[in-house]
C-alpha positions, 0 to 999 in steps of 0.5 A, spaced: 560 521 749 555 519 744 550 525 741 543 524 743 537 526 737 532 530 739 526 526 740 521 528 734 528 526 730 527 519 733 520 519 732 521 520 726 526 514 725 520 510 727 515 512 724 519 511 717 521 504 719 514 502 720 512 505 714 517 502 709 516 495 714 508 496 711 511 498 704 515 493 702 510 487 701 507 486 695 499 485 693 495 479 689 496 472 690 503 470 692 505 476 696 510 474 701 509 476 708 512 482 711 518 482 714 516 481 722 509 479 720 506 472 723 504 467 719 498 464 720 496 459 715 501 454 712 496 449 709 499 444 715 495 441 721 501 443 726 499 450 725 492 450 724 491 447 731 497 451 734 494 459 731 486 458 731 481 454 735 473 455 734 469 461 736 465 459 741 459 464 740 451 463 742 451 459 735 457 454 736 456 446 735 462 443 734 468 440 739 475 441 739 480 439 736 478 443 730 474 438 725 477 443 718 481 439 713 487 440 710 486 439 703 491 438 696 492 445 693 489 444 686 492 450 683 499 449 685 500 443 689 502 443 696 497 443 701 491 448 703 485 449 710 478 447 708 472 450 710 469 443 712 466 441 719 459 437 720 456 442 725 455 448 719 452 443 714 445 447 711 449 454 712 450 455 720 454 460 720 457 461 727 456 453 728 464 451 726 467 458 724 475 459 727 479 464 730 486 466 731 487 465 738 491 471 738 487 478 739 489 485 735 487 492 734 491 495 728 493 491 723 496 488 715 493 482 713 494 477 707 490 472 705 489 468 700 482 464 699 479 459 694 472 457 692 472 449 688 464 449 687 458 456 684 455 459 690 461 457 696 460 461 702 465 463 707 468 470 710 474 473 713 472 477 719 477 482 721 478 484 728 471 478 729 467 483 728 468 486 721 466 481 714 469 481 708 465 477 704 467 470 701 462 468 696 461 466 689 456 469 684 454 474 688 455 481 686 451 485 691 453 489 697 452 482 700 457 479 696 464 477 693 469 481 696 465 487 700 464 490 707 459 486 708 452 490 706 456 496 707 460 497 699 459 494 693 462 487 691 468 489 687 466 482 683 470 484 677 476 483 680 474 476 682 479 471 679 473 466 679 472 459 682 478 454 682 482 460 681 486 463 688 484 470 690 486 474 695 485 480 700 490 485 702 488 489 708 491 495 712 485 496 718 485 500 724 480 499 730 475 503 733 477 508 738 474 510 744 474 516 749 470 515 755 469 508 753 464 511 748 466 510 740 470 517 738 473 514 731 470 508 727 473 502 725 477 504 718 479 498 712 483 499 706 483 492 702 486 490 695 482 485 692 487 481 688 491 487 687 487 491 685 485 496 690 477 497 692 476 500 698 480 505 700 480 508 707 473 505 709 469 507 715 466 501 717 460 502 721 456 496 726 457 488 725 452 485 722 449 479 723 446 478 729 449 474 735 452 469 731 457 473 726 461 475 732 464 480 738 458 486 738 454 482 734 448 482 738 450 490 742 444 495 740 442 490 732 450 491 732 452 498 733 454 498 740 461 497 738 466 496 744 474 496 746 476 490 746 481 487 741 478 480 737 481 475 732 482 473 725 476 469 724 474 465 718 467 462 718 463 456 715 458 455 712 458 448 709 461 450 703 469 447 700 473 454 701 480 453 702 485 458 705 493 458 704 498 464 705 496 467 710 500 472 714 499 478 719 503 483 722 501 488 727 500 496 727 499 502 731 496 507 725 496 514 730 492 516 724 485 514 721 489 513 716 489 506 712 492 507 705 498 503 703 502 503 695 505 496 694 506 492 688 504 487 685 506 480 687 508 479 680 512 485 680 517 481 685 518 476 680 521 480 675 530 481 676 532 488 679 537 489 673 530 492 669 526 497 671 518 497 672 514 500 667 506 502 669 503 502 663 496 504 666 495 508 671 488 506 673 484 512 672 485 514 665 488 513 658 493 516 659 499 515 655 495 511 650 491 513 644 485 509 640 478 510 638 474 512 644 468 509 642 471 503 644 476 504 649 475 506 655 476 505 663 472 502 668 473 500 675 480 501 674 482 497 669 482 498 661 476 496 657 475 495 649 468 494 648 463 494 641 456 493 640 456 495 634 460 492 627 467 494 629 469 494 620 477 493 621 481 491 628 483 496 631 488 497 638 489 501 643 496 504 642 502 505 647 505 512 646 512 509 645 515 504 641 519 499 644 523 493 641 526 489 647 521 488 653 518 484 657 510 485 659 505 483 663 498 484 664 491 480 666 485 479 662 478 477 661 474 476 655 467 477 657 463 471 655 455 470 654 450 468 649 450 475 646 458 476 646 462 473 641 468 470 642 473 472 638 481 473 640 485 479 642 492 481 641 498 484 643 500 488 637 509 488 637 514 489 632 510 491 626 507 498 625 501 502 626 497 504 619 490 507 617 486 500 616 479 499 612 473 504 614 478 510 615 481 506 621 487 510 623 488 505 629 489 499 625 495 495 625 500 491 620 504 486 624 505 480 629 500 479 632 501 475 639 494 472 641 490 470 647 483 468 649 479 463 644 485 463 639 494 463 640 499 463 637 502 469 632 498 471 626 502 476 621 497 481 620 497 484 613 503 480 611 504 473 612 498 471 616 499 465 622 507 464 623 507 461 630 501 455 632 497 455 637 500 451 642 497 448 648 493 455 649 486 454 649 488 448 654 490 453 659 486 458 657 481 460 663 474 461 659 471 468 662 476 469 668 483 473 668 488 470 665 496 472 666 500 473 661 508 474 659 511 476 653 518 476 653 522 479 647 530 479 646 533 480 640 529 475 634 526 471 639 519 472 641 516 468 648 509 468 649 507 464 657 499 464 659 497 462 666 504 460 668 506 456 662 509 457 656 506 457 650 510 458 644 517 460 643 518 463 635 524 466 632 523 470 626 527 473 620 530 480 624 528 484 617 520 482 619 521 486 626 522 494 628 520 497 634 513 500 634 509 502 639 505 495 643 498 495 642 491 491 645 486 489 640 478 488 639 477 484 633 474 486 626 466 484 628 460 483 626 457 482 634 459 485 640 465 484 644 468 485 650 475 485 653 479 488 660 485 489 662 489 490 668 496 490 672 499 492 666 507 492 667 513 493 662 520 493 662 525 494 657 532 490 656 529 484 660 533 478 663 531 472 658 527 467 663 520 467 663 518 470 670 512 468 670 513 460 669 515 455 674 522 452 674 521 444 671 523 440 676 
């Protein structure tokens, strides 16, 4: 006769399987759906018509079929869903906005958007009630990436126009005893990776009428205890939507947080072992001059106003030889700023520089933004050119970057393309710690750094460079 488990003990089973269901995704741009997740946006017309319809609220104005396109992807080929319908031309949000026709209650999604014009204006409505801005140039309560008019914008994670973000969300509804709110709606959200909200108590729908379910109940707090759609809006604007999935949830708790890694990390072969180089708070297990290094909203930042005499890094603790690396960065871009390279400092060997700088650096250079290629600091000056960087470089926003070194070769890939690809003299090499540089300057610069990830004895292909076909 087969043992029964108690029934705590089956609970348990559950609780831990729906927990690592929700765990075993990633985040970011490109993240693939959990496993018993629902697509919902595949770039095709067949599912565009077959998951969602319009929202027919006070302000509808269109007619069935859905009149959204399906547009090229101008990033990565394929196909993707636009934001395009006569009825919201001049910004008439709930005129032609679409919902999926199946309602939820607690659920993970994962969206992916792209906005091709300055100001384009969209929304991601959880639950039809509940905005997550889409709107480019806006960094207010109102804008890109917040709880609408309840947080503020996390704009600094925004990869920019014609760029692909993404929003990854965990949401549990309101819940109701007696039919009165007991619990208010909760959101977790990751904006292109990076986590911005966390467990957030969402309070009304704002709007009005037009913006969706409850919208017109006592100016938006009169919350009720229905389910409601993913529902995307219109305002005239071309925004597109790919990879869109959902899974549905039960979170008995209030309780929205979720750890998962990020898309990119998936790329990487599971013979190496991941490496967080930053925690996101503070630098820890770095070392460089605190007057031009420091942490903000989560990412690392190298920073000057006043004259920076020699170039100066910001340190890992351990030396490496054979790794690979990742990470995102931006270079600040304005009249004041200059635009001066950074670099990866590797393979060469920490020393006191000009001005008492006891965080210079001797060595190969692997350079990104403004300027590429490998500069020999101190010894033999540019030993790998610059090839197709400045090409690929997206000026002001987050460029990906990968380096790849295995032995005398050195791999260097900038938003999905190699740029170079350099074999040195093994005597020109040594293990050192890896360094992030703000270069010697008379103006004031700015750089970020984010999703900083290191393996060591790696594969040999770049994870990050897409097969030629």
């Amino acid at each position: 006769m087969a043992l029964r488990r108690p029934v705590w003990i089956a609970t348990l089973i559950i609780g831990l399987y729906a927990l690592n269901s929700i765990c075993r995704a990633d985040v970011g741009v490109g993240a693939t759906p959990i496993e018993g997740a629902e697509i919902l946006i595949d770039g095709s017309r067949e599912m565009l018509d077959d998951k969602w319809t319009y929202w027919q609220g006070p302000g509808f104005k269109s007619t069935l079929p859905i009149k959204w396109k399906i547009v090229d992807d101008p990033v990565d080929g394929g196909t993707a869903v636009m934001t395009d319908d006569p009825a919201a031309a001049g910004g008439r949000f709930g005129a032609a906005d679409i919902v999926t026709k199946k309602e939820y209650r607690d659920f993970r999604l994962h969206i992916e958007l792209l906005i091709m014009n300055p100001g384009g204006n969209s929304g991601v409505y959880l639950q039809n009630r509940h905005e997550i801005q889409v709107l480019d140039g806006d960094d207010t309560p109102h804008g890109m990436a917040a709880i609408i008019n309840e947080t503020e914008s996390p704009y600094y994670a925004y990869n920019g126009r014609g760029s692909w973000n993404s929003y990854d969300v965990v949401f549990r509804a309101a819940r109701f005893k007696d039919g009165q709110r007991v619990e208010k709606a909760r959101a977790t959200v990751y904006f292109n990776g990076q986590r911005v909200h966390h467990n957030f108590e969402i309070n009304q729908v704002w709007g009005g009428p037009n913006s969706g379910i409850d919208g017109g109940n006592d100016g938006g707090k009169g919350i009720t205890d229905i389910p409601g759609g993913i529902k995307l809006q219109c305002e005239g604007h071309d925004v597109r939507y790919r990879n869109t999935w959902i899974k549905e949830l039960d979170l008995e708790k209030p309780e929205t947080d979720f750890s998962e890694p990020l898309s990119v990390e998936s790329r990487i072969p599971k013979t190496e072992t991941i490496q967080h180089l930053f925690n996101g708070k503070d630098l820890s297990g770095w070392s460089g001059d605190e007057t031009r290094w420091s942490v903000k909203h989560g990412m690392i930042r190298g920073a000057n106003d006043d004259k920076v005499t020699s170039s100066t890094y910001l340190f890992t603790a351990k030396k490496y030889r054979t790794f690979r690396m990742l990470f995102e960065v931006k270079q600040t871009m304005s009249d004041k700023h200059s635009t001066m390279h950074s670099a990866v400092a590797a393979l060469g060997e920490q020393f006191t520089d000009a001005g008492e700088n006891k965080f210079g650096f001797k060595g190969p250079l692997l350079m990104f933004c403004h300027d590429w290629g490998i500069w020999d600091a101190h010894r033999r000056n540019r030993v790998a050119p610059v090839g197709r960087g400045n090409e690929l470089e997206k000026k002001g926003q987050w460029n990906q970057i990968e380096i790849l070194v295995r032995g005398d070769r050195i791999r260097f890939a900038a938003n999905g393309e190699e740029i170079f690809d350099f074999t040195d003299k093994p005597e020109m090499l040594q293990a050192c710690q890896l360094g992030l540089q703000l270069h010697s300057n008379g103006q004031p610069q700015e750089y970020h750094f984010r999703s900083l990830l290191l393996t060591e004895e790696p594969d040999d292909k770049l994870v990050t460079v897409k097969a030629k076909q």
